[in-house]
N, C-alpha and C positions, 0 to 999 in steps of 0.2 A: 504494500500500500504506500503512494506516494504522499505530499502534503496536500493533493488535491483533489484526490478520492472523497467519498461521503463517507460516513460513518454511520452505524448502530448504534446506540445509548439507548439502555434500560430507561425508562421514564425518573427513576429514582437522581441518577446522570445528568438528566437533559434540566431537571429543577435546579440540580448543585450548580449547572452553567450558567442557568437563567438570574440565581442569585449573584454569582460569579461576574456576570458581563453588567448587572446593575451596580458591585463595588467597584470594581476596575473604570469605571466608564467615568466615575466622579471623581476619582482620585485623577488633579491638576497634575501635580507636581511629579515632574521626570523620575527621580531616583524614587522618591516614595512609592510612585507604582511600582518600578524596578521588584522592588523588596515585597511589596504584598503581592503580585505576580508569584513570583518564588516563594514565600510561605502557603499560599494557598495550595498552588501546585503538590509542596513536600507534604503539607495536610491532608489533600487529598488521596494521594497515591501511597500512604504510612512511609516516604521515605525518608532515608534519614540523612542523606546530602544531596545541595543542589548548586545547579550555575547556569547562569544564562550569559549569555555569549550573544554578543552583536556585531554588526560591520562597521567601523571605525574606519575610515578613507577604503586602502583595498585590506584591510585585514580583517580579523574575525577575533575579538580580545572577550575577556571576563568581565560583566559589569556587575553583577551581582552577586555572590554567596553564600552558600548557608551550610552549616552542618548543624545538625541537633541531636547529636548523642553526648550522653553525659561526659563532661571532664575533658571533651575533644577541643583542641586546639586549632579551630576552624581557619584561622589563619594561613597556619601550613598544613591541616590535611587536607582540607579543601582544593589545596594546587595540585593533589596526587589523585584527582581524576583522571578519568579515562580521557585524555584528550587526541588517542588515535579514534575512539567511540565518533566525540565530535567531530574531527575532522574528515569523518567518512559519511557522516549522516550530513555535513557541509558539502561531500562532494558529488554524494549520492541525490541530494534533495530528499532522502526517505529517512522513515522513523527510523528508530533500530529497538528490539527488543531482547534481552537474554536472560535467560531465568538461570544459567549457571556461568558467569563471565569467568569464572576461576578454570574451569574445566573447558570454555564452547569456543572451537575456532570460526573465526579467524585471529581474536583476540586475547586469548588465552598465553600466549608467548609473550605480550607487552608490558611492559617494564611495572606501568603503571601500576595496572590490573595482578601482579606477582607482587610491589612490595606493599599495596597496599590491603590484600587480598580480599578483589571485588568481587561479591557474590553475583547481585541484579543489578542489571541497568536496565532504562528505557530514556532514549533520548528523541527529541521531535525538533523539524529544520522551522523557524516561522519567516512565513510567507505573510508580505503586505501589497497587495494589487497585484499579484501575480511577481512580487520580486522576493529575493531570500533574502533577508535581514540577520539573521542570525540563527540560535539551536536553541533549547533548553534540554536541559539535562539531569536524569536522576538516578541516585545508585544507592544499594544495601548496603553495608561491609559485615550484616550479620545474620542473614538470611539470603540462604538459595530460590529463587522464583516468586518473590515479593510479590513483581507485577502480573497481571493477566492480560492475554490480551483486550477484553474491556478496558482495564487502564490504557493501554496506548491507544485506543479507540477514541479514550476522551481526553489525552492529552491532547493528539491531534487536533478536538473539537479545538480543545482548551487553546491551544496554540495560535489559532485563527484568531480568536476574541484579543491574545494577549497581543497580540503582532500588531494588529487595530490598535489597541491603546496606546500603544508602545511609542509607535510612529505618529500618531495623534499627538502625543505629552511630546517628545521631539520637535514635531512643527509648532508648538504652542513655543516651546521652549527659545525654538530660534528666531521665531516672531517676536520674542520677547527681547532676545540679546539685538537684532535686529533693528527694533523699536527704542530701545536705551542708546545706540548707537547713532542713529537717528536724529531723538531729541538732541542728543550732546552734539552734535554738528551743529544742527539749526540752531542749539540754542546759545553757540558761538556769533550764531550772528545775527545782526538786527531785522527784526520781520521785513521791512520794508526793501533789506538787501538782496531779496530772494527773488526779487523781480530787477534789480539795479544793480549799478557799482555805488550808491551810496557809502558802504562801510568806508571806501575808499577814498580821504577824505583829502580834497586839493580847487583848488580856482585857480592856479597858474596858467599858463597858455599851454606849457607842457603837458601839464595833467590833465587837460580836457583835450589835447591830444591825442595821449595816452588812453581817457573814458570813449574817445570813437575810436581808434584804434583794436579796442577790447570787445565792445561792440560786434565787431566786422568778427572776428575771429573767432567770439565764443558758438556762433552756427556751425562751424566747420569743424573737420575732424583733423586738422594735421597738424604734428607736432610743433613745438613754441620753444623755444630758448630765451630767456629770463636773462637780460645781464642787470647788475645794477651793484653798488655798493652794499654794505655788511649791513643792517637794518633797515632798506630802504623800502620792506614789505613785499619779499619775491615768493614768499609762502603766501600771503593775502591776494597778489595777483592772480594767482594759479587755482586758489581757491575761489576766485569770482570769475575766472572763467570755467571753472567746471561747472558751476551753480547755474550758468546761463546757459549750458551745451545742453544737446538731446542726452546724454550720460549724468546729469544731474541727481536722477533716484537710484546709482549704485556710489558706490565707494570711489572717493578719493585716499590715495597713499600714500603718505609721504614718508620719504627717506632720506635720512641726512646721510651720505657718502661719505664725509669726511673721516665721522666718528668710529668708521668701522676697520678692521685688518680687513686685507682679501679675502683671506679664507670664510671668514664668516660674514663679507660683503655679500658674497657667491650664493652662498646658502638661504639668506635672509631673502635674496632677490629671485633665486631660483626654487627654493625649496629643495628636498634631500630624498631618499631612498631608504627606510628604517633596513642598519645595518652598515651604510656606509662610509662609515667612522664612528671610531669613537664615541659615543654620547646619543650615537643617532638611532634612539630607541622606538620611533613609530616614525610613519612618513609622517611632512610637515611640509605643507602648503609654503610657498615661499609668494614675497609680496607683489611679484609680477602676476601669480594668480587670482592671489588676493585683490587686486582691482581690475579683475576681466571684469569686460562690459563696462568699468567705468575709467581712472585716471591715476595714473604712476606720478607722482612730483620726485624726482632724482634732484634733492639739494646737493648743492658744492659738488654737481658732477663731476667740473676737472681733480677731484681728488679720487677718481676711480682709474684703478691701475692698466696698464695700456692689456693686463691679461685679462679681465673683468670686460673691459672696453669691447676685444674682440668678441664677446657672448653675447653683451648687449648691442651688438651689432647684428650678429646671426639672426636674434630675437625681433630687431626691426625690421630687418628685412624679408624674415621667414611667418611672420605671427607665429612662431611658435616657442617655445624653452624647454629643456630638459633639467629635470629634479636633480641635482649631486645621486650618481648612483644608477640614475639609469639612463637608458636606450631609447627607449620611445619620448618621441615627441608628444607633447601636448598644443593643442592650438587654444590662443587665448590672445582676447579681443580687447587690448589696451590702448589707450591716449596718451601717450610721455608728454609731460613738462618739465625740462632740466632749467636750471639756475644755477648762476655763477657769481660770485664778487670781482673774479677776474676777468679778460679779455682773451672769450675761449679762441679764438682766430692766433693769440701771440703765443697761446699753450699749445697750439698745432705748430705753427712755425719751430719755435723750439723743441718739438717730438717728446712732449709732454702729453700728447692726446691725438688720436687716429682723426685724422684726415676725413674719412669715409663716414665718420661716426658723426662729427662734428656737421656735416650738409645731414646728416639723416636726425639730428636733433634740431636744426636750426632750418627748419622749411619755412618759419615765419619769428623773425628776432623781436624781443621787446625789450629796449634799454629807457630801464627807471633811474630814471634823474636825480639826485643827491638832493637831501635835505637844502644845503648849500646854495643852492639854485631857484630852491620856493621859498622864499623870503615869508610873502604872506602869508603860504600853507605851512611855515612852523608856526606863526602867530595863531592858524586858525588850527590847528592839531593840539597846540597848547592849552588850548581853551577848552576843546575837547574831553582832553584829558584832564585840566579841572576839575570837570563835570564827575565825571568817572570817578576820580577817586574820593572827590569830597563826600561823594554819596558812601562808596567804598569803606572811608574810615570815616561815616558821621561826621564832617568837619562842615563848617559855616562857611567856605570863602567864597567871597566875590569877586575876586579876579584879580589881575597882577598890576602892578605899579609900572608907570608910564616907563621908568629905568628897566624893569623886568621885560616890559615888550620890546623894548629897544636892543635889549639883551639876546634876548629868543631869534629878532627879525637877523643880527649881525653875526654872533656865533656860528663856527663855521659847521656846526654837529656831525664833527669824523665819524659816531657811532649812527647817526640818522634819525630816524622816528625811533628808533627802538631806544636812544640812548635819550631823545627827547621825551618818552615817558616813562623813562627810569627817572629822570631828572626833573619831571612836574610830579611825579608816585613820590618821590623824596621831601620836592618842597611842601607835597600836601602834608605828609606826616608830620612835619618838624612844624612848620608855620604856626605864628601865634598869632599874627595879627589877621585881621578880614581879608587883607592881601597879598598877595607871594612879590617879596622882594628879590631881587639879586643875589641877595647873599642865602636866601634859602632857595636857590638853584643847585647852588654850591658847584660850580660850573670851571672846570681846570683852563688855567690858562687866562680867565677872563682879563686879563691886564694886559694882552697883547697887542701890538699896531694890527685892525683886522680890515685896511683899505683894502679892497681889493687887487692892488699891485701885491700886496701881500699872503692873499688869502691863502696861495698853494702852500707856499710856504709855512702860514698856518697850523692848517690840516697836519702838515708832515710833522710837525712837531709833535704839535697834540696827540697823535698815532705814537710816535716814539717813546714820548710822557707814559702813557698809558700801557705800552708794552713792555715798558723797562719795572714802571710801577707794578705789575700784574708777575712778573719773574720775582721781583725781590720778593712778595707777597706769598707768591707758592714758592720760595727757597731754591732757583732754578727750575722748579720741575716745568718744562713746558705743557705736558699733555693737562695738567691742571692750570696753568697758566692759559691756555688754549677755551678752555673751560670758561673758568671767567670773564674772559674777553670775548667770547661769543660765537671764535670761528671754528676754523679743523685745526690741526695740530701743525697740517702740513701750508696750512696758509701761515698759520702764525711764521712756522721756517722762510717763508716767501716776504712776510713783512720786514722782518730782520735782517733779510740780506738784503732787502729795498732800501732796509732805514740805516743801515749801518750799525746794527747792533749785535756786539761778541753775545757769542753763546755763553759766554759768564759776566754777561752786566748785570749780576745782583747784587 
């Protein structure tokens, strides 16, 4: 009898089911069915161990079980199932029945079934719409022929009702993670941005450049390269063109490149093969999957290595990736958005980044203009951020003093918007009076000539100021050093030789 045969049940049977399928049916919550599934079962049938077993990516793992004999150590005798039993009843699709597993071949010789010495099993495959999800499984260790066939009759039944619920509490389950996922996106941004670039907040000439430029492009599907300085909002870009595109109701993924070695750049972007190293104890979805059907954000790609480079090249140009580990392609339906602080064109030139890679990420460039440049939109960003934080920390202010906007409009903000509301977040906290003065910017460098004959010159200091400050601070260590300043480890090494500073100016 397969799992899709009918079955016989004594009337006595078909009542236990019908109460059966009325508790099962209301029990929400995933693992709690899990566990009433499996006592009912071992209830029913007098047995005294059990395990259900589901399909977990391509495998077939333990998610439940039980043993109820006295003083038994469920823990570890539980794992001394028959798990040749299940993996035949997984590859048969059919029940299995034995009323002497100690004595009956085919399974009488297995390791399992010898040290643990199994009298009765009966295990059932469940089927949900016509697919296998998994097995349930039950066995004696004290009794010869436990089961009858009635009992696998209504396991079987049993099996169908559990499979239903099973994948029912599953889909509730992911509709829920889902749905949490979800809110927390949207609720990063303001309702009205989900039709707009509003969150995006600029009047320059630049920036309304930029707002129809964004426009054009968020209809289309092809890939965008992001250049812009270190805070100047290349995550917020990326994320308001996905919001506008036809892939707006799946996943957005961002990955910061920098922060990662190869090895486990590879893995994160590809996903793995359970088995192919080290550690690699189930397959695992890597983030190139993880946003089919919607959008990859690859931050600080030029810090991905020119071996990484060549895969994410295959990947663009083939739709497809392969796992760490295995052979077969997958096809999966992605949007790249890479971002850079630097100027990916002078990282080709120098043979810091694939040629080939660089036209297949950069089909439509967007270069964000430096704080430096919006004069007005740090004035109107500032106010912004006000807003935000006074509410934030309960604070009463009214706005900054005529020196403080003078401030804001001239400073050359090397760190950008990011470092402009660390630096309105700061004065909101400290300030005592209804207004944010100057000095509670607390703003480095402010005493310097900042005419514009000057400005580069500026910038470079204030970079140097704060990278030499951020070394002594973490005691040399750069990768914490790195940390603090906001970038990769390997641009901090790129700033250094820009700015002229020894590897021990601490």
């Amino acid at each position: 009898m397969n799992g899709e045969e009918k079955v016989s049940l004594t009337p006595e049977r078909l009542k236990i089911l019908h109460q059966i399928s009325v508790v099962i049916n209301s029990i929400l919550n995933y693992k709690e069915l899990l566990e009433k599934i499996m006592d009912i079962g071992l209830e029913t049938l007098k047995a005294e161990r059990g395990v259900i077993v589901l399909k977990e990516r391509e495998d077939f793992i333990p998610v439940t079980e039980r043993d109820l004999r006295p003083r038994a150590d469920s823990q570890e005798e539980v794992k001394r199932i028959s798990r040749s039993v299940i993996e035949e009843v997984i590859r048969t699709k059919k029940p299995i029945l034995l009323h002497s597993a100690i004595d009956q071949s085919p399974f009488s010789a297995q390791e399992s079934i010898i040290i643990s010495q199994i009298k009765s099993v009966l295990a059932c495959p469940l089927f949900s719409r016509g697919n296998l999800i998994g097995a349930i499984y039950c066995d004696s260790l004290s009794e010869k022929g436990v089961f009858t066939e009635e009992d696998a009759n209504f396991l079987v039944a049993f099996s169908h009702l559990a499979a239903i619920a099973i994948e029912n509490a599953r889909l509730r389950e992911m509709l829920i993670d889902e749905n949490i996922y979800l809110k927390k996106v949207v609720g990063e941004i303001p309702k009205k941005d989900l039709q707009s670039f509003a969150n995006i907040i600029g009047q320059s000439e630049k920036m309304l450049e930029l707002f129809s430029l964004l426009k054009k492009v968020s209809n289309t599907d092809v890939n965008i390269l992001i250049q812009g300085e270190s805070g100047t909002g290349k995550e917020l870009i990326a994320k308001a063109i996905h919001y506008q595109s036809r892939r707006r109701e799946k996943k957005i993924v961002p990955i910061y490149c920098g922060s990662l070695p190869e090895t486990l750049l590879e893995s994160e972007l590809f996903g793995y093969k359970k088995g192919s190293f080290t550690g690699a104890l189930y397959d695992k979805k890597g983030l190139i999957e993880e946003a089919d059907g919607g959008t990859l954000f690859l931050d600080e790609v030029v810090d991905i290595s020119l071996a990484i480079q060549a895969k994410l090249l295959r990947f663009l140009q083939e739709g497809e990736i392969r796992r760490v580990g295995e052979t077969e392609p997958r096809k999966v339906d992605v949007r790249v958005i890479a971002a850079t602080n630097r100027n990916l064109k002078d990282e080709v030139k120098k043979g810091n980044f694939r040629e080939d890679l660089y036209y297949r990420l950069n089909v439509l460039e967007i270069n964000l203009p430096p704080l430096r440049e919006r004069e007005d939109d740090a004035v109107l960003l500032a106010k912004y951020f006000l807003d935000k934080f006074s509410q934030k920390y309960n604070k009463e202010i009214k706005g900054f003093t005529p020196a403080a906007v003078r401030l804001i409009r001239t400073y050359p903000w090397p760190g950008n918007v990011r470092e402009l509301e660390n630096s309105v977040a700061r004065a909101v906290s400290l300030a005592e009076g209804k207004f944010i003065t100057p000095e509670d910017l607390g703003l480095v460098g402010v005493g310097l000539e900042l005419s514009p004959q000057s400005l580069k010159k500026s910038v470079k200091k204030l970079e140097r100021d704060k990278i030499i400050s951020a070394l002594k601070h973490c005691g040399g260590n750069k990768t914490e050093a790195a940390k603090l300043l906001g970038i990769s480890r390997r641009s901090l090494y790129y700033k250094m030789k820009e700015l002229g500073i020894e590897s021990d100016a601490t």
